[in-house]
C-alpha positions in Angstrom: -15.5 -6.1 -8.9 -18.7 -6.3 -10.9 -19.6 -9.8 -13.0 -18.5 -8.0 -15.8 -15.4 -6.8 -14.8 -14.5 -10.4 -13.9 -16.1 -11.7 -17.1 -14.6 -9.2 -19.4 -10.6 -8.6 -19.3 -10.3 -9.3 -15.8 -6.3 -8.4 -15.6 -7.5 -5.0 -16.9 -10.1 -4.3 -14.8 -8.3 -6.1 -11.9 -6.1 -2.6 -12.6 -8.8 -0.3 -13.6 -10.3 -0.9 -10.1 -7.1 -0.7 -8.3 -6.6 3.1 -9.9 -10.6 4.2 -9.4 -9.5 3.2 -5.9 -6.4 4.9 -5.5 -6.9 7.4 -7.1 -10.5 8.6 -7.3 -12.0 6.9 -4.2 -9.8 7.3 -1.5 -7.5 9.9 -3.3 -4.3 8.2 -2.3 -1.2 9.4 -4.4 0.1 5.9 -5.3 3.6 7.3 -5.0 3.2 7.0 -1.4 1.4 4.0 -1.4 3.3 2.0 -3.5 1.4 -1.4 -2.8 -1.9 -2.7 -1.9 -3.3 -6.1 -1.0 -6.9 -6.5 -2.8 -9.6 -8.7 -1.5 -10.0 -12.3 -2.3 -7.3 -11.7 -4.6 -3.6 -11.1 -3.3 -0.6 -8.5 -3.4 0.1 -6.0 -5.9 3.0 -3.6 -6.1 4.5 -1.4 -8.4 7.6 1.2 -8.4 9.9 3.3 -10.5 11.3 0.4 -12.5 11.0 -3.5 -12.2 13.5 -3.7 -9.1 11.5 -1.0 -7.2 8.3 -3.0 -7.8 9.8 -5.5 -6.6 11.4 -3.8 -3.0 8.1 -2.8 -2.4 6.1 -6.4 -2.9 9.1 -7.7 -0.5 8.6 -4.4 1.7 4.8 -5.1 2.1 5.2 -8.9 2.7 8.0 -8.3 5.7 5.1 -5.7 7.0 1.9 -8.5 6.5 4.3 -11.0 8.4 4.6 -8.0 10.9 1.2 -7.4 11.5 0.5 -11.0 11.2 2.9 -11.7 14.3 1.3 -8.4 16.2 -2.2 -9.6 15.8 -1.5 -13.3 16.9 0.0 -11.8 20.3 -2.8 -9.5 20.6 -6.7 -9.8 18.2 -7.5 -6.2 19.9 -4.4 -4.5 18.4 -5.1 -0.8 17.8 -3.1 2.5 16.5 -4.0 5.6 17.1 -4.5 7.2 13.6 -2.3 10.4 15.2 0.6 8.7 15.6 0.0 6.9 12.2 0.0 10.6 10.6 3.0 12.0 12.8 5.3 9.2 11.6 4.2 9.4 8.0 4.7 12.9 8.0 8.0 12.9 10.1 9.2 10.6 6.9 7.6 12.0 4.1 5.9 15.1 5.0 6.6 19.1 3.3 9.1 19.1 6.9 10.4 15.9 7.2 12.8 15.7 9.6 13.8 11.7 10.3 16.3 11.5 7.2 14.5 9.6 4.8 13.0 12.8 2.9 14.0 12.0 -1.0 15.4 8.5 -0.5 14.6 6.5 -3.3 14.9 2.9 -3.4 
């Protein structure tokens, strides 16, 4: 964030960066990606309604602890970014096929 931004209304533009980034920067539909942890700031999460927010701040904590754990074992942990799209796509993709296409939580 610029000195502005965090001497101005910094909830605001705390947000307004979060969308540019999201949305303009990396062109991410936040539908899909329904959380994001900032940079010298923290979590934030958002959802259909307050309970759905909610799901998917608890959602991305149980998957920080995760990766938390997985690092610990192993600093030089990789993924290979093809397998990262397959199972995205298997899930979520115009064919998905692993029976979680639609689910709403």
């Amino acid at each position: 964030m610029t000195e502005a931004e965090v001497k101005g209304n910094y909830e605001l533009e705390t947000g307004n960066v979060i969308v540019d980034e999201i949305l303009n920067i990396r062109k991410i539909n936040p539908d899909h990606t329904p959380a994001v942890l900032v940079k010298n700031h923290g979590p934030f999460s958002w959802g259909t309604s307050p309970d759905n927010a909610v799901y998917n701040a608890k959602v991305m904590e149980q998957c920080a602890k995760m990766a938390f754990i997985a690092f610990n074992v192993n600093p030089d942990l990789t993924m290979n970014p093809l397998l990262i799209e397959k199972h995205y796509m298997r899930k979520h993709g115009p064919n998905a096929y692993y029976g979680q296409k639609g689910q709403k939580h």
